[in-house]
ROLOVO-163207 format. One record per residue: residue number from 1; residue in three letters; x, y, z of N, C-alpha, C in turn. Coordinates in steps of 0.001 Angstrom, whole numbers. Layout:
<atoms>
NUM / ALA / X / Y / Z / X / Y / Z / X / Y / Z
...
</atoms>
This chain:
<atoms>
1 / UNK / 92507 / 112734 / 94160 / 92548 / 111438 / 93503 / 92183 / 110352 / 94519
2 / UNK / 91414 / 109214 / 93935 / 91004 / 108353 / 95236 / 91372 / 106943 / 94533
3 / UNK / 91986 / 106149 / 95309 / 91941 / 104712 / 95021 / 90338 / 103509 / 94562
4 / UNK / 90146 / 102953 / 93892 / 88943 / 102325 / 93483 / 88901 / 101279 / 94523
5 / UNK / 87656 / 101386 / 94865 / 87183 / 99332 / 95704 / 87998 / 98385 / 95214
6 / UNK / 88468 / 98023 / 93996 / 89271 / 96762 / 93941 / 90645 / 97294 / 93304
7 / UNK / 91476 / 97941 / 93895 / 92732 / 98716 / 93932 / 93238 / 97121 / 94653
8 / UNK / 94320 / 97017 / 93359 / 95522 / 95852 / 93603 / 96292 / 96218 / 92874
9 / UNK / 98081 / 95849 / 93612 / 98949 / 96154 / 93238 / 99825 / 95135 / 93352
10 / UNK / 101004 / 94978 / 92525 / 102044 / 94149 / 92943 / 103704 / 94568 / 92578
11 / UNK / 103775 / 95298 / 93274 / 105728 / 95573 / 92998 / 106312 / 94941 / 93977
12 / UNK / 107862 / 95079 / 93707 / 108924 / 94629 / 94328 / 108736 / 92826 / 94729
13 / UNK / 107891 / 92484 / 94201 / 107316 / 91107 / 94685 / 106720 / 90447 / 95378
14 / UNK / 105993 / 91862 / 95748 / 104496 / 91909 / 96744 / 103264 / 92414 / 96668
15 / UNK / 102285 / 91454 / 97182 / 101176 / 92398 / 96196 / 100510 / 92819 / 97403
16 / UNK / 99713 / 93543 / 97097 / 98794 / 94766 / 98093 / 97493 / 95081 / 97128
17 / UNK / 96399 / 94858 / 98379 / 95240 / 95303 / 98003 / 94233 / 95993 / 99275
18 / UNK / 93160 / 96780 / 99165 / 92919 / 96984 / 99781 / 92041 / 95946 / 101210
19 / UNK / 91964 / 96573 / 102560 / 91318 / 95547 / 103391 / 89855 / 95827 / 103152
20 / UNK / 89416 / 94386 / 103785 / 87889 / 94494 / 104032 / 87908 / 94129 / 104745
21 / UNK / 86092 / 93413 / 105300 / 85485 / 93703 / 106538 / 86033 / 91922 / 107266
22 / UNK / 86391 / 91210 / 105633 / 86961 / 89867 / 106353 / 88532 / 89933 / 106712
23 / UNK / 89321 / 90565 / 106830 / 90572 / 90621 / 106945 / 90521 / 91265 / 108475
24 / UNK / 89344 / 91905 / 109601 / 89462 / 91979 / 110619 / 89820 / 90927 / 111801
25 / UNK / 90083 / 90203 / 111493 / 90367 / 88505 / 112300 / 92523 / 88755 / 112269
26 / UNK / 92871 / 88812 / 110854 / 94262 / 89056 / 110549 / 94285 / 90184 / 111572
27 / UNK / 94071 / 91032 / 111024 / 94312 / 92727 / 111123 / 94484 / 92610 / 113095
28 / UNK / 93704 / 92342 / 113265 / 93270 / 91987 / 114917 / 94573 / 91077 / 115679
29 / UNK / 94975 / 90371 / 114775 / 96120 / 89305 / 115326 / 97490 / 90085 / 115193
30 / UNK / 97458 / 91070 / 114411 / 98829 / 91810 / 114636 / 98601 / 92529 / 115240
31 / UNK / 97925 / 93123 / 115399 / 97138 / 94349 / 116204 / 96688 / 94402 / 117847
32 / UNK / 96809 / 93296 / 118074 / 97040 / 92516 / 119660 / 98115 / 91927 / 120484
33 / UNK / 99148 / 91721 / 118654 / 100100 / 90588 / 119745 / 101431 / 91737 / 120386
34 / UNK / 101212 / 91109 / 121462 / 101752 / 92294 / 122566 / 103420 / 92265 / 121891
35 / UNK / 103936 / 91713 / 121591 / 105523 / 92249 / 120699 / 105435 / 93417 / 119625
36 / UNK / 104814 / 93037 / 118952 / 104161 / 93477 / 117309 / 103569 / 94529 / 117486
37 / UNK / 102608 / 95045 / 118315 / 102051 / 95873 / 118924 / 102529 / 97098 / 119890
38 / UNK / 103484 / 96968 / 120281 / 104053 / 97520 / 121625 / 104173 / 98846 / 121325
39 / UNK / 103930 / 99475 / 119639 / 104137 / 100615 / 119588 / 103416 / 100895 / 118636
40 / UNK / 102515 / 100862 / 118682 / 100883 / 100863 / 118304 / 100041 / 101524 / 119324
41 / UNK / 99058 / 102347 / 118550 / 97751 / 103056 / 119342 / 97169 / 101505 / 119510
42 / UNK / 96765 / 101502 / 120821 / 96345 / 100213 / 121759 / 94614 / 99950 / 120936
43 / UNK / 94802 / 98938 / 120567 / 93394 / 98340 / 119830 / 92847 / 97415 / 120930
44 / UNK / 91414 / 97454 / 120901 / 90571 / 96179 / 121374 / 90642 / 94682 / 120978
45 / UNK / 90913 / 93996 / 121717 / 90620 / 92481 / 121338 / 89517 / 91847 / 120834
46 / UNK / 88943 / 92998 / 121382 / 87469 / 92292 / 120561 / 87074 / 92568 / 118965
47 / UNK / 86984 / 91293 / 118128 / 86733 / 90709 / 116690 / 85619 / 91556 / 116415
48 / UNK / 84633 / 91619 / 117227 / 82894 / 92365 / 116875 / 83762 / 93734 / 116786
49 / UNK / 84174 / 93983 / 117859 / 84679 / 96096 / 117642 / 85385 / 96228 / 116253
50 / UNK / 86400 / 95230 / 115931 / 87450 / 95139 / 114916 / 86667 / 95445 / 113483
51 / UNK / 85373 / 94699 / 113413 / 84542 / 94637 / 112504 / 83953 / 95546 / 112071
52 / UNK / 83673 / 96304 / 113560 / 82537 / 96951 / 113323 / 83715 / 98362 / 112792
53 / UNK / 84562 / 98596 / 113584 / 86160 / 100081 / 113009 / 86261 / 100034 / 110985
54 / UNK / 86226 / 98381 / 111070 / 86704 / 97941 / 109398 / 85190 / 98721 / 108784
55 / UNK / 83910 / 98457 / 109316 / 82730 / 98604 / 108321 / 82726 / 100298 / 108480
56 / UNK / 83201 / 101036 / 109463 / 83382 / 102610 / 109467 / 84699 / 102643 / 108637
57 / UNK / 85733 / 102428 / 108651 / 86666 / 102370 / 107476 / 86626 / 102255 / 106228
58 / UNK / 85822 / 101378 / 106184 / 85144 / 101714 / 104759 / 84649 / 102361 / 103952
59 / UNK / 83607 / 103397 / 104965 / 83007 / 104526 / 104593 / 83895 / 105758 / 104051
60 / UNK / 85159 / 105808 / 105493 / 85886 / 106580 / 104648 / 86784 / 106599 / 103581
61 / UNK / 87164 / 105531 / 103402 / 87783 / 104667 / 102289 / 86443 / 105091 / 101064
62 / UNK / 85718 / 105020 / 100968 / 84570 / 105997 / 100067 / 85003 / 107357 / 99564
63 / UNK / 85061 / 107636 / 100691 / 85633 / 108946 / 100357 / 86534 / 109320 / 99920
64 / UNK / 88099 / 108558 / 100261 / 89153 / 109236 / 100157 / 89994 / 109528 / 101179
65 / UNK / 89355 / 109371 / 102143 / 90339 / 109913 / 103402 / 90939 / 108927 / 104344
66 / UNK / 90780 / 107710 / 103853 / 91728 / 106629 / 104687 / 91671 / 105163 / 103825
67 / UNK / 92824 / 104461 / 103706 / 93272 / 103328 / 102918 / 93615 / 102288 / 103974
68 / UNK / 93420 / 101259 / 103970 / 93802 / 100391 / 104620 / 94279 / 99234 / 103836
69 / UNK / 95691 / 98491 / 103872 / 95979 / 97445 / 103192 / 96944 / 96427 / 103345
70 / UNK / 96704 / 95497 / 102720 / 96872 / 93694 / 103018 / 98417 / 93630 / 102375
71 / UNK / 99056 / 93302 / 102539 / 100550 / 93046 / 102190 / 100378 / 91597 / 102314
72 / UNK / 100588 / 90753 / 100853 / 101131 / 89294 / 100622 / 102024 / 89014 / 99608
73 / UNK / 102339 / 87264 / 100339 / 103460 / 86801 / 99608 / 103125 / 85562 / 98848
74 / UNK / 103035 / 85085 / 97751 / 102748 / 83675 / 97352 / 101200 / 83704 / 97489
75 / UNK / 100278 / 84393 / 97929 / 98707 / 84802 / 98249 / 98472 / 84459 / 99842
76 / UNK / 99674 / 84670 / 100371 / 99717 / 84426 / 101906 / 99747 / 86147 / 102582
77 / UNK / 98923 / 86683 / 103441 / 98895 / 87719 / 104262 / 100533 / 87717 / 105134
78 / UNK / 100732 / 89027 / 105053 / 101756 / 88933 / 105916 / 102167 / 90402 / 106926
79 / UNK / 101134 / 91485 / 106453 / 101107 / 92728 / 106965 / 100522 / 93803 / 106446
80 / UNK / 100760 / 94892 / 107001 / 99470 / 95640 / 106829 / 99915 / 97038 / 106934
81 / UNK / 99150 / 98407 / 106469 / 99523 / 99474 / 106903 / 98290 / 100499 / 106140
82 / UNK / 98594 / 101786 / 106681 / 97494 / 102749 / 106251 / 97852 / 103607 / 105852
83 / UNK / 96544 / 104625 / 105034 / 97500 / 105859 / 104495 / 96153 / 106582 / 104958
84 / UNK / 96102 / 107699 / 105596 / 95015 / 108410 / 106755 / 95029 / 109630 / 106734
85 / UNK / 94081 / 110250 / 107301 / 94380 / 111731 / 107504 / 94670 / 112066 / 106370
86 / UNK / 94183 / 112095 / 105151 / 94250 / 112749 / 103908 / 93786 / 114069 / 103611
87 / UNK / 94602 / 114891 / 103401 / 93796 / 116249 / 103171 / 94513 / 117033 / 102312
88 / UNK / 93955 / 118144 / 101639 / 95098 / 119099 / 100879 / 95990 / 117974 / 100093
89 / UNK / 97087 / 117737 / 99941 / 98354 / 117598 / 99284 / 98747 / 117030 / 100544
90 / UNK / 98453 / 116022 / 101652 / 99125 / 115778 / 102781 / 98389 / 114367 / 103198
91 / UNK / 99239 / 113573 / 103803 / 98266 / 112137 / 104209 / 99346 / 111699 / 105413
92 / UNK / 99059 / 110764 / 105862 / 99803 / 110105 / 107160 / 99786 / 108648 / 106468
93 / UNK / 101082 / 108168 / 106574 / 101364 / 106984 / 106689 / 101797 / 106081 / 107649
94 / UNK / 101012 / 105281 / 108264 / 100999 / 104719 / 109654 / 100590 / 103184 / 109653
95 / UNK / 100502 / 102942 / 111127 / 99921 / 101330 / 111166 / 100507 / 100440 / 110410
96 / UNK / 101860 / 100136 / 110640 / 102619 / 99330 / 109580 / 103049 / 98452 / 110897
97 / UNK / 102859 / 97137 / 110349 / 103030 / 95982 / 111084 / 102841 / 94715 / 110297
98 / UNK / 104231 / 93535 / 110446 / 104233 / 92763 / 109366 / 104259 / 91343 / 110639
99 / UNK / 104253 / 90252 / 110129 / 104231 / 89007 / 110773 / 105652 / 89039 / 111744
100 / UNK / 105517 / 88219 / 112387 / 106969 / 88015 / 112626 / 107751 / 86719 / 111874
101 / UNK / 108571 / 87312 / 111817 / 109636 / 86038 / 110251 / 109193 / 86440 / 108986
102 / UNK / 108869 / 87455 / 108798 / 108847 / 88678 / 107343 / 110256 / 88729 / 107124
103 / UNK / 110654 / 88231 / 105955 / 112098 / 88798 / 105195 / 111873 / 90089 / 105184
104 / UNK / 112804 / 90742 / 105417 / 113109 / 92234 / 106004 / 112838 / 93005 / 104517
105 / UNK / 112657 / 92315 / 103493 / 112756 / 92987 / 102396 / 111072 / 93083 / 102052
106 / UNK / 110755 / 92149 / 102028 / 108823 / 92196 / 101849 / 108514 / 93132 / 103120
107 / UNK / 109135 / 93209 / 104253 / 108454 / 94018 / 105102 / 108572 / 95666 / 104530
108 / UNK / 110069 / 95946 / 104465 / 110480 / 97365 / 104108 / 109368 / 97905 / 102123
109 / UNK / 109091 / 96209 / 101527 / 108921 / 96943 / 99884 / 107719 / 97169 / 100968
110 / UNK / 106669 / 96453 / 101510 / 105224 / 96771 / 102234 / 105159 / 98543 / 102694
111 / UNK / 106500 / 98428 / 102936 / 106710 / 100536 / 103316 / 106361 / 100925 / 102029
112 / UNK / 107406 / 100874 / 101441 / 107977 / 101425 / 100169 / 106775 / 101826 / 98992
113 / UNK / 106009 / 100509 / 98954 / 104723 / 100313 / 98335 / 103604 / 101415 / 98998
114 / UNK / 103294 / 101513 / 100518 / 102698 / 102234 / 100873 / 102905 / 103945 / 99976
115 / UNK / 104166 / 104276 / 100406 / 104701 / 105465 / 99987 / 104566 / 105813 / 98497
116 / UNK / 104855 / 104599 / 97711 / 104518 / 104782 / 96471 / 103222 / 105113 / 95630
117 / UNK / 102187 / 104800 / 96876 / 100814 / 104474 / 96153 / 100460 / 106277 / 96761
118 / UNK / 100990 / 106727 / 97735 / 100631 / 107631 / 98286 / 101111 / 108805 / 97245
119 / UNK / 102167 / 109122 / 96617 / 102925 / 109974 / 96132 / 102371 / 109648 / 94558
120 / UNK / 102573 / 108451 / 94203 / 102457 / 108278 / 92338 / 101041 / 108050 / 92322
121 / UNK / 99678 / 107284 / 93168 / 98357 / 107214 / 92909 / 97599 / 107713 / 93496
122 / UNK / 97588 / 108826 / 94661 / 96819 / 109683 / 95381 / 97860 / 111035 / 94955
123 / UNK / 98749 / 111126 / 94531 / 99391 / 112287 / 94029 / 99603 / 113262 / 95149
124 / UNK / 99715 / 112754 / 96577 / 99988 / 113473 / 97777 / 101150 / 114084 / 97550
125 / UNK / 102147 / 115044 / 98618 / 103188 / 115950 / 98264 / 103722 / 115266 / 99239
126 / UNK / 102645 / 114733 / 100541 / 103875 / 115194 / 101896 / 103312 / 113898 / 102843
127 / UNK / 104020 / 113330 / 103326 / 103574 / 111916 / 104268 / 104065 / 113110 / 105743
128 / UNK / 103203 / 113031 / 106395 / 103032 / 113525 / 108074 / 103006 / 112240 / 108989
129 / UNK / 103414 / 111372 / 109443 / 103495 / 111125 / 110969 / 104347 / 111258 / 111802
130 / UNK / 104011 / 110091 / 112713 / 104601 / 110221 / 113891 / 105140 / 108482 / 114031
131 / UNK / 106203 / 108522 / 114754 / 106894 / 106998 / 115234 / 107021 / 107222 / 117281
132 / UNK / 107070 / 106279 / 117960 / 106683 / 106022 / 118779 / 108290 / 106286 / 119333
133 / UNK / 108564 / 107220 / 120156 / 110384 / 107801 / 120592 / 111149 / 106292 / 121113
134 / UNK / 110516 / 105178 / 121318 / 110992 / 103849 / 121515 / 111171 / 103263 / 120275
135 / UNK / 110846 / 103755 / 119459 / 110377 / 102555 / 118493 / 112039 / 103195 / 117563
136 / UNK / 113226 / 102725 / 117819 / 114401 / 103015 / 117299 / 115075 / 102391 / 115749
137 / UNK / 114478 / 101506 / 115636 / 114721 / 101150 / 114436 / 113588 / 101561 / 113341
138 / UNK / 112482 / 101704 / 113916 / 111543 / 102272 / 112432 / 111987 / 103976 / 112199
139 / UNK / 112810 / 104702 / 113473 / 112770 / 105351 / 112954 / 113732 / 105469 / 112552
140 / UNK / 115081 / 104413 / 112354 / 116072 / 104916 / 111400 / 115739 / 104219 / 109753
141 / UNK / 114612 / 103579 / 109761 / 114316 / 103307 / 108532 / 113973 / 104735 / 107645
142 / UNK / 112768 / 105276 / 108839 / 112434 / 106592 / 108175 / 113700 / 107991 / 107913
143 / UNK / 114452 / 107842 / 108741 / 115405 / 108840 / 108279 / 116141 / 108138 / 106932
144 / UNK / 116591 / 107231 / 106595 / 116999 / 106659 / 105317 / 116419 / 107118 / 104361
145 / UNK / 115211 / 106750 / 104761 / 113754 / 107471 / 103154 / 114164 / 108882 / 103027
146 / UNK / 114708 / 109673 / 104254 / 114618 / 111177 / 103940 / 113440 / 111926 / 104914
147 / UNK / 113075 / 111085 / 106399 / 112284 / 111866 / 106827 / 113107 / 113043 / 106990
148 / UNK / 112180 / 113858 / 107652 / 113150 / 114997 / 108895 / 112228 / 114874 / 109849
149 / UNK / 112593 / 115023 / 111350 / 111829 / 115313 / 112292 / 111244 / 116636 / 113040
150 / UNK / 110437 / 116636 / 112738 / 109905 / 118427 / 112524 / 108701 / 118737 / 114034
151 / UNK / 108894 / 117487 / 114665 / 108434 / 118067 / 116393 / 108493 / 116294 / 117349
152 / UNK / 107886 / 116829 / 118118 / 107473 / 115564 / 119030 / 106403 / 115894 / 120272
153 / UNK / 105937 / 114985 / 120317 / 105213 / 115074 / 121482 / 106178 / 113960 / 122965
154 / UNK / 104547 / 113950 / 123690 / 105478 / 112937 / 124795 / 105893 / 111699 / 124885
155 / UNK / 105042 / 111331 / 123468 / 105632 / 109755 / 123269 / 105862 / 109305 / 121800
156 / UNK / 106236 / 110262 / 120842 / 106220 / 110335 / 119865 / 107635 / 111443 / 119310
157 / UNK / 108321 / 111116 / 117988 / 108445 / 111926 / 117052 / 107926 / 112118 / 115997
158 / UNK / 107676 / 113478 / 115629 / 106906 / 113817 / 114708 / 107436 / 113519 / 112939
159 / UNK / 107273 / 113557 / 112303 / 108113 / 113346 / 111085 / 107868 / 114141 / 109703
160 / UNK / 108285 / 114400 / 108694 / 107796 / 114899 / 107566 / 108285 / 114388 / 106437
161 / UNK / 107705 / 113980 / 105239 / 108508 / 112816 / 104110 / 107671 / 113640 / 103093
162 / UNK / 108962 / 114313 / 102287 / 108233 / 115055 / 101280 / 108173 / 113975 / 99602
163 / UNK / 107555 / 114041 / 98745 / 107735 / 113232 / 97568 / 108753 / 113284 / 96664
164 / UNK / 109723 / 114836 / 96632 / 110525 / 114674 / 95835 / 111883 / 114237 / 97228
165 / UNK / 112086 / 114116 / 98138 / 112828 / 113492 / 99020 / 113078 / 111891 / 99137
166 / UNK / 111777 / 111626 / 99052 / 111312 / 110523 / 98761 / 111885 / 109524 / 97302
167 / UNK / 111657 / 109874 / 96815 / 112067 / 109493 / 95172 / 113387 / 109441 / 95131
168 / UNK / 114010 / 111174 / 95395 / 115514 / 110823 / 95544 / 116389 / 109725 / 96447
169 / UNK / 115541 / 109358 / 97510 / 116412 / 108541 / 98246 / 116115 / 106890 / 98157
170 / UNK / 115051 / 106653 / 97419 / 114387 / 105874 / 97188 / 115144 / 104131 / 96750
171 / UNK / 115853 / 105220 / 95787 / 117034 / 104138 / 94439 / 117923 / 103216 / 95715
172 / UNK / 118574 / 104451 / 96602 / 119816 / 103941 / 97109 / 119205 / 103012 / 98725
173 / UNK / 118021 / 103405 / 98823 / 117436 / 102481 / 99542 / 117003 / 100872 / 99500
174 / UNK / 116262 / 100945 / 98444 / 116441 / 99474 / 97399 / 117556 / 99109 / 97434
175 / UNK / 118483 / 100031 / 96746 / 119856 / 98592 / 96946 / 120261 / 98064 / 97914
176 / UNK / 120041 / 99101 / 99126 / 121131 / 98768 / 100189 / 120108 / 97332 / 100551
177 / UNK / 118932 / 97154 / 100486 / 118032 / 96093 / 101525 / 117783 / 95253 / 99869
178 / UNK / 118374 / 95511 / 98861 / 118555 / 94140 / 97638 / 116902 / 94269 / 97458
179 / UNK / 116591 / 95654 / 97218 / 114854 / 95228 / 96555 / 115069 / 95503 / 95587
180 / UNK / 114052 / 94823 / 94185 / 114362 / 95383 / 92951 / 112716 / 95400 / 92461
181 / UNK / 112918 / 95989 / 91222 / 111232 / 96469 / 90186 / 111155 / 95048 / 90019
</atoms>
């Protein structure tokens, strides 16, 4: 199943659509700023490279095998994330990074939404990544959802988020962070 060129969504009170080749300027500003970033695969500063990654992203975004998307509020940008490495019944959900001064709740539905589009509109089984072994609070977000951690490397844990795990833990997640339909 593949998402369409003008794939827009809006739950929990955020809408999401896919990126393009003008949203590399944003994309680039979270994607640099050394806080926001710190646990992030290290991107170029340079706007021309940014452009030129978005116009190859695209291609595969053609295909099916990688999503990239805009998280806003009021029609204001506020973050971003991907769904990659698509294959079989399996995708990676990664590159999640929101402004700083994101209500914790538009940041987490920006997850939530990811996961949703992955499981209910690409009909994936299984979210595969990895979180950065520093990065301590995203990964107790992900154990909440129901990851499990199923390896690691040297700067990483590995993770696994199955869809019916997902769903089940889903409800009691919303409440606890006050998101609603």
């Amino acid at each position: 199943m593949k998402l369409t060129s003008d794939f827009q969504l809006i739950r929990y009170g955020v809408s999401v659509r896919l990126a393009g080749e003008e949203d590399s300027a944003f994309i680039l500003s979270l994607r640099t700023n050394e806080h926001l970033a710190r646990f992030l695969h290290q991107t170029s500063p340079d706007l021309e490279e940014q452009r030129k990654w978005m116009s190859a992203y695209k291609l595969r975004e053609q295909k099916g095998e990688d999503y990239y998307f805009i998280y806003s509020k009021e029609g204001i940008p506020f973050g971003v994330n991907r769904i990659y490495d698509i294959h079989d019944n399996i995708g990676t959900g990664g590159s999640w990074i929101c402004l700083p001064g994101t209500d914790v709740e538009d940041s987490m539905a920006s997850l939530l939404i990811m996961r949703d589009i992955m499981f209910e509109n690409l009909h994936l089984d299984y979210d595969k990544f990895d979180v950065r072994k520093l990065n301590k609070k995203v990964q107790k977000v992900h154990l909440l959802l129901g990851a499990e951690r199923v390896g690691e490397t040297d700067l990483d844990y590995l993770y696994s988020l199955s869809k019916e795990t997902y769903f089940e833990k889903k409800k009691d997640f919303m409440q606890l962070l006050n998101i609603y339909y």
